[in-house]
C-alpha positions in Angstrom: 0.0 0.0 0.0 1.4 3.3 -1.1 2.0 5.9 1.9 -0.7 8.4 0.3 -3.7 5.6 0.4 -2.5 4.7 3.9 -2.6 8.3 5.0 -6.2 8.8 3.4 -7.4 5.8 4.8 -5.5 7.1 8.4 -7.8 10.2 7.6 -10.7 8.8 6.6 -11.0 6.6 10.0 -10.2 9.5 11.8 -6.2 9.0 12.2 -3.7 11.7 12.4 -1.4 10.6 9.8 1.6 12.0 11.8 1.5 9.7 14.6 -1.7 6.8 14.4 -2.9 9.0 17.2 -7.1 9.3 17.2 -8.5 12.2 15.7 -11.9 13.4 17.7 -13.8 16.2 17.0 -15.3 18.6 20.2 -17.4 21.5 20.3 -17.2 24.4 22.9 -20.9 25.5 24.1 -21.0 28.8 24.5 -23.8 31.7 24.8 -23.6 35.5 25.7 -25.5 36.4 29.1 -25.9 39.6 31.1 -22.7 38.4 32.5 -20.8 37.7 29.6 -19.7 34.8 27.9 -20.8 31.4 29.5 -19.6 28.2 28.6 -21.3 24.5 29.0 -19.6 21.6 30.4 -20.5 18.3 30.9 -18.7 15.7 32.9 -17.4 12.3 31.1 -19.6 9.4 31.6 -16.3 7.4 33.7 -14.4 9.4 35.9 -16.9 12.5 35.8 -14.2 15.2 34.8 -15.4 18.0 33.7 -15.5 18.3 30.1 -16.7 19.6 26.6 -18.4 17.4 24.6 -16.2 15.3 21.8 -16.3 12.0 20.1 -14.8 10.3 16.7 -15.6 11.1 13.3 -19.0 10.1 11.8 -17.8 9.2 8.5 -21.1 10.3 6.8 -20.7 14.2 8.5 -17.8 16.7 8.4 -15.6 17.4 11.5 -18.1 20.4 12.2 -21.0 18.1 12.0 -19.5 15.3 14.1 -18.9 18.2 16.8 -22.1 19.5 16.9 -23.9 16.0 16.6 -21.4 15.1 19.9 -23.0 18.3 21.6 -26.1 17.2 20.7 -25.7 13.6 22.5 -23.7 14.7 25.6 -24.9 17.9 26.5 -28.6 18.4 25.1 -27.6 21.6 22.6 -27.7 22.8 19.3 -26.4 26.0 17.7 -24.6 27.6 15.3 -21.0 25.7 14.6 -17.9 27.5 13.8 -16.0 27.3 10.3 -13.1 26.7 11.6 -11.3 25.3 14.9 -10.7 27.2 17.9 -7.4 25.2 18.0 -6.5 21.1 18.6 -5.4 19.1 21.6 -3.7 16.0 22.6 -4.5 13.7 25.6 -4.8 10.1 26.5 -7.8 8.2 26.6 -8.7 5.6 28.6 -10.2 2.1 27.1 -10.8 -1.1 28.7 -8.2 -2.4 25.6 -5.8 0.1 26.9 -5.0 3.5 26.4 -4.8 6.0 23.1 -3.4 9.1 22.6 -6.2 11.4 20.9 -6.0 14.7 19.3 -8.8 16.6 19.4 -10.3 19.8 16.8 -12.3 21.8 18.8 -15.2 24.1 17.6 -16.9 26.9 19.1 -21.0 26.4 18.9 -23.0 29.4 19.8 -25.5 27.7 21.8 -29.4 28.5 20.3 -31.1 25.5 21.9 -31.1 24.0 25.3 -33.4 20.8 24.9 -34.5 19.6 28.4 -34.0 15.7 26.9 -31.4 14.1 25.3 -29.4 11.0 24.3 -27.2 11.3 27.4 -28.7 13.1 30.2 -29.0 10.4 32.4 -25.4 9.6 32.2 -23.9 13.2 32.5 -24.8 16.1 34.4 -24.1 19.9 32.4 -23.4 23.1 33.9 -23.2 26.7 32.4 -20.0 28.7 33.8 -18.2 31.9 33.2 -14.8 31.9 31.5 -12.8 32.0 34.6 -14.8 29.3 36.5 -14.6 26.7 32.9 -10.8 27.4 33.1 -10.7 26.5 36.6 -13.3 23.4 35.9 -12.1 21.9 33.0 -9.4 18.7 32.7 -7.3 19.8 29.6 -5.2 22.8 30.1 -5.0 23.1 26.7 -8.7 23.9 26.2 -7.2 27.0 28.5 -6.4 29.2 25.8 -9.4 28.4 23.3 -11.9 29.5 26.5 -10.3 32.2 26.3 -10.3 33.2 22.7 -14.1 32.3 22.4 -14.7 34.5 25.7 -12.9 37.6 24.0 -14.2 37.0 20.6 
């Protein structure tokens, strides 16, 4: 197999082609308030770290798509997706197989919808926070900067 079909095929199954790490796809809930900018995290179905919602490519939607279909099922919402990434990062995720590095694109979705029922609400519990409180909440320090970019935006 030639290294460009194994690096579309790496693609198309949602591989980084630089590394076999998994590629996931997240979105960043977010919504103006009298406040300011709020942010919606969810906690992870295991170990109930505080999160934003994320999840491996559907092959039949785009990265974008696959975000907001993953806010959707974690956290009950639907919005208005961003074009492009707020930015990518890496961590290790834990399997009953073993663990796998991930990377993960992150989008920003401007929150329209709250639904009060959704695929996961039994298995996760969401909460609405200011910028300062999400960076002080969430697991990944890398999310850290994107927060903050959203926030400011």
């Amino acid at each position: 197999m030639s290294d460009g079909v194994r690096d579309f095929l790496r693609q198309a199954l949602g591989r980084s082609p630089r590394d076999g790490a998994e590629r996931q796809y997240g979105a960043i809930p977010w919504r103006r308030s009298a406040g300011g900018v709020e942010f919606l995290l969810v906690t992870s179905r295991r170990t109930r770290r505080w999160i934003f919602p994320k999840g491996g490519r559907m092959a039949w939607l785009s990265p974008q798509a696959t975000a907001q279909q993953e806010a959707f099922e974690e956290a009950g919402v639907e919005g208005n997706i961003a074009e492009h990434p707020a930015g990518l990062y890496r961590s290790t995720k834990r399997r009953e197989s073993g663990d796998i590095e991930i990377e993960v694109e992150m989008f920003p979705l401007e929150v329209t919808v709250e639904l009060e029922d959704w695929p996961e609400k039994r298995q996760r519990t969401r909460q609405w926070v200011g910028a300062d409180e999400a960076c002080a909440m969430i697991s990944e320090p890398e999310l850290l900067p994107m927060i903050r970019a959203v926030a400011a935006a």
